[in-house]
C-alpha positions as CSV (number, residue, x, y, z in Angstrom):
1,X,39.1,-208.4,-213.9
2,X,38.4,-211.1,-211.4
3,X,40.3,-213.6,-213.5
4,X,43.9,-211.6,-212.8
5,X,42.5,-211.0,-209.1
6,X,42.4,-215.2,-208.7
7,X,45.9,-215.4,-210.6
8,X,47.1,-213.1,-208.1
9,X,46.0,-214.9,-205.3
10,X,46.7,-218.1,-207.0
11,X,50.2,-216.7,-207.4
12,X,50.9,-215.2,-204.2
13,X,49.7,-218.6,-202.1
14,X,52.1,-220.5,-204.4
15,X,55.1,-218.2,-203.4
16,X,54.0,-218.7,-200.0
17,X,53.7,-222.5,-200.0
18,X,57.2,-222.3,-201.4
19,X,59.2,-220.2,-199.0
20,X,61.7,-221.9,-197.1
21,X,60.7,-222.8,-193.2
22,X,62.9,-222.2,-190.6
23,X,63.7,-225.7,-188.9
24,X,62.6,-226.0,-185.2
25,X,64.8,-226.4,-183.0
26,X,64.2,-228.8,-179.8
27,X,66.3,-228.4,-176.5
28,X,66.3,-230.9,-174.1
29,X,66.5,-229.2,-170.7
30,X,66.7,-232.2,-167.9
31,X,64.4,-231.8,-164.4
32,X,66.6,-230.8,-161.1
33,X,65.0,-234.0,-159.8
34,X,67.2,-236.1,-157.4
35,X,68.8,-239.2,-159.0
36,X,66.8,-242.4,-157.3
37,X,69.1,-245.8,-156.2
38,X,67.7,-248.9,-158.5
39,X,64.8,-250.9,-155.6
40,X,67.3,-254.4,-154.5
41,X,65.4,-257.5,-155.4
42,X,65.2,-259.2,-151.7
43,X,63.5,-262.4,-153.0
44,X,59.9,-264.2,-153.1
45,X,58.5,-262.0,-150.3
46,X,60.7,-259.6,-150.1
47,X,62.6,-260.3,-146.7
């Protein structure tokens, strides 16, 4: 009796591990963050 209840199991976790998964799907959603000017290289020390 407890042989079919492991071939069950045994069974139904291979069915399971075979099932196809649904792909995830990853949206990019950008920040409402202000867009920044690049800083000016002004030289050695900066004047």
């Amino acid at each position: 009796m407890s042989k079919k209840i492991i071939l069950g199991l045994v069974l139904v976790s291979a069915f399971a591990a075979c099932q196809r998964q649904q792909p995830q799907v990853d949206v990019y959603q950008p920040t409402g963050g202000p867009v920044t000017a690049e800083p000016v290289y002004q030289g050695k020390y900066g004047s």
